[in-house]
C-alpha positions, -999 to +999 in steps of 0.1 A: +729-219-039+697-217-014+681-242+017+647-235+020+631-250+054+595-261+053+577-269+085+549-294+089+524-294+116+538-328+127+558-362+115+533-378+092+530-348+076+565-340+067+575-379+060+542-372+030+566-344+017+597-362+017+581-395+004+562-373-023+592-355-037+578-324-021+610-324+005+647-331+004+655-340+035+646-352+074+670-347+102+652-379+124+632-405+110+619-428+139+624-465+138+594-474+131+593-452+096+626-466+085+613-494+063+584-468+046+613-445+038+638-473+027+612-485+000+621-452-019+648-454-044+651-416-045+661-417-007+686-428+015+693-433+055+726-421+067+731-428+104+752-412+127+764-413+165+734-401+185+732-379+216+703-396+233+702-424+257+677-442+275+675-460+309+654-470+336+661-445+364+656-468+397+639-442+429+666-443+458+643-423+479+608-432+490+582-415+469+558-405+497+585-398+519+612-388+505+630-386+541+632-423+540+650-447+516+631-465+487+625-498+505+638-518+475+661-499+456+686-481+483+701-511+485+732-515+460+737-550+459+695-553+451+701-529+422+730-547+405+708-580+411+681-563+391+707-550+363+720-585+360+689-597+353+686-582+323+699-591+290+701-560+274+714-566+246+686-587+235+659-560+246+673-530+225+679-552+194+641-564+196+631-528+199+652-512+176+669-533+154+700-521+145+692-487+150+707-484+183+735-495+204+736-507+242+741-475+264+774-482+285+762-456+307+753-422+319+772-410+284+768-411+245+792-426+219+798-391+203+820-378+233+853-380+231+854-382+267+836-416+265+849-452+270+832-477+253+854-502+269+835-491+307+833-524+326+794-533+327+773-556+354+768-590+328+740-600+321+733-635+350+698-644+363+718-670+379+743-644+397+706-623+402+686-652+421+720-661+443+719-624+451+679-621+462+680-652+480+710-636+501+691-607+507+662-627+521+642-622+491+626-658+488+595-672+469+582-695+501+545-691+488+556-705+450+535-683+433+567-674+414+570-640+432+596-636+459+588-619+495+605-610+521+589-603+556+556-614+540+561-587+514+564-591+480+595-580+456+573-557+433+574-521+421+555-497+390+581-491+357+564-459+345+565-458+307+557-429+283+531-446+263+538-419+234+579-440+230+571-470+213+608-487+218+604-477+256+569-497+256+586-524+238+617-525+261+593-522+297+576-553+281+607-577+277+618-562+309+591-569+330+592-609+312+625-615+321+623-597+359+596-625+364+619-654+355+641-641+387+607-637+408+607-598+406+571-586+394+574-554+380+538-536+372+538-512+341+526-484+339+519-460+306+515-428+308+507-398+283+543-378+284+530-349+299+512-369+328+551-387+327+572-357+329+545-346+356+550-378+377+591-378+366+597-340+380+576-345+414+599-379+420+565-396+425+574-429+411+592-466+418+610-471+383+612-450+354+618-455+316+633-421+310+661-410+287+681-381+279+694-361+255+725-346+260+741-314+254+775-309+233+794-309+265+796-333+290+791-312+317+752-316+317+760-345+338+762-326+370+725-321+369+710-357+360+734-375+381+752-350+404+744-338+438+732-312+429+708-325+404+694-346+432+693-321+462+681-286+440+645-280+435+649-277+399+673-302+394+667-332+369+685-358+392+649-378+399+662-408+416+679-392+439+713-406+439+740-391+451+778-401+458+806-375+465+832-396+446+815-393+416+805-358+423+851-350+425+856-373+397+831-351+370+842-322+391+879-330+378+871-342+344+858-308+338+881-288+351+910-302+327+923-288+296+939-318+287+916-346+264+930-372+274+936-366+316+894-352+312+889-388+297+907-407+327+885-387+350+853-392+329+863-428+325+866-435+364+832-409+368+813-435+347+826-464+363+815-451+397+781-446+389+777-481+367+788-499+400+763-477+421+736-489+394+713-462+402+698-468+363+701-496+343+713-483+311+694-499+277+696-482+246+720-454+225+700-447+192+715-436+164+707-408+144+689-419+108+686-389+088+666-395+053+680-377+024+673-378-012+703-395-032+707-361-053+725-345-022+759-354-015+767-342+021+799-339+044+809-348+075+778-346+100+780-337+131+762-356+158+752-322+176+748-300+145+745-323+116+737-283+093+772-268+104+787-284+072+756-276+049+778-248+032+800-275+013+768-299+008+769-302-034+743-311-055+762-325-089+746-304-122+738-339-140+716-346-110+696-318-104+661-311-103+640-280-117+634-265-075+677-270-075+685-245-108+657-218-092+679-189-088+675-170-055+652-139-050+671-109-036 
């Protein structure tokens, strides 16, 4: 008969109300509050297709010249060495359990635009090493770090200290980056000093991640062109290729579901073989609800626009649920 909304000056506080019977309900419970919250009988996790992803976002330009390329990561073939390095699936189940899936690109699971089925670089150190030794990237010292030119293969990952599974995933990255000579330096950052050091383009590597909008067509301005070359656009690493740029151009210009798919299909295949990111994580939504509550179909963007036909049954309600509403 009634929602009432509550705010709390921040998480701990509002996990406190829900885990006190004070609350009914939390639209995000982070990973790291999912066993605190499963310990409740009273309460239960529902999760649901996600719209963020995370990535590290690779600097195609040089960041204190941005006339010049990065003098690592323009090259292509040195990008898909670094993505095949990489076992990914490995890194996002340490960090999150099963609370996430592997990102399979610049995309989320809850688009119907999205193929799951996108080919990926696999996961080879072996294929990685054959790949930096034909570039001329060779450890001749043996300190376990390749150079090239007398110069070693290193670069900073900047990491928003305040994203725990970020943290978590920069760490197993770094370890297994080493094992293919590639020293990669973290560093954390509070997230307004990151989003500072994101926005300017002032970095090497960056763990960033997105959340997306209910239509695709955000893409334009993290990936696009346009994102790249417009002063406020959110494309950070700079890349840019025109064939993608048509494809999404296409794929949003269509009525049709499934010819917008084809084009978003061979959109996000374009940009995984560019590898101008390496993709990690998807997580899932994990709502915490109290058992009472019986819900319907959540929407991954809008998980309230069913509330109307949520029911509570009368055998299991509680004194705040037969309150009758002021008018």
């Amino acid at each position: 008969d009634r929602v009432i909304v509550t705010i709390a000056p921040d998480f701990n506080s509002a996990l406190t109300r829900l885990l006190g019977g004070e609350a009914d309900l939390i639209e995000q419970v982070p990973a790291t509050s999912i066993a605190d919250v499963a310990k409740d009988s009273a309460l239960r996790i529902l999760l649901s297709p996600g719209l963020d992803y995370n990535f590290i976002q690779l600097n195609l330009r040089h960041p204190k010249a941005r006339a010049r390329p990065h003098p690592v990561f323009a090259d292509v073939a040195m990008r898909k060495a670094l993505t095949a390095a990489l076992d990914r699936s490995r890194i996002v189940r340490n960090a999150y359990d099963s609370l996430a899936n592997v990102a399979v690109g610049p995309t989320v699971r809850a688009y119907p635009t999205t193929d799951t089925t996108l080919r990926q670089i696999p996961w080879s150190p072996a294929a990685a090493r054959r790949t930096l030794d034909s570039l001329g990237w060779r450890d001749a010292n043996g300190d376990g770090i390749r150079e090239r030119n007398g110069i070693p293969l290193e670069f900073t990952l900047t990491v928003p200290g305040s994203s725990r599974p970020r943290v978590v995933m920069a760490v197993l990255a770094q370890e297994q980056l080493r094992q293919v000579g590639v020293k990669a330096n973290i560093e954390q950052l509070d997230f307004t000093a990151f989003i500072d050091r994101e926005t300017r383009r002032d970095f090497d590597a960056v763990f960033g991640g997105w959340r997306v909008e209910a239509s695709p067509g955000g893409i334009r301005q993290t990936w696009g062109t346009q994102g790249s070359r417009a002063g406020s656009g959110t494309n950070y690493g700079s890349y840019e290729n025109p064939v993608f740029d048509s494809l999404v151009d296409s794929a949003l210009a269509s009525t049709s579901l499934a010819v917008r798919r084809a084009y978003f299909t061979r959109a996000y295949q374009t940009i995984i073989d560019d590898a101008p990111a390496i993709w990690f994580a998807e997580p899932k939504r994990a709502m915490a609800i109290h058992r009472r509550i019986e819900t319907r179909g959540l929407r991954p963007d809008s998980w309230w626009a069913g509330l109307a036909e949520w029911t509570i049954p009368p055998e299991r309600r509680i004194e705040r649920d037969r309150q009758t509403n002021p008018r």
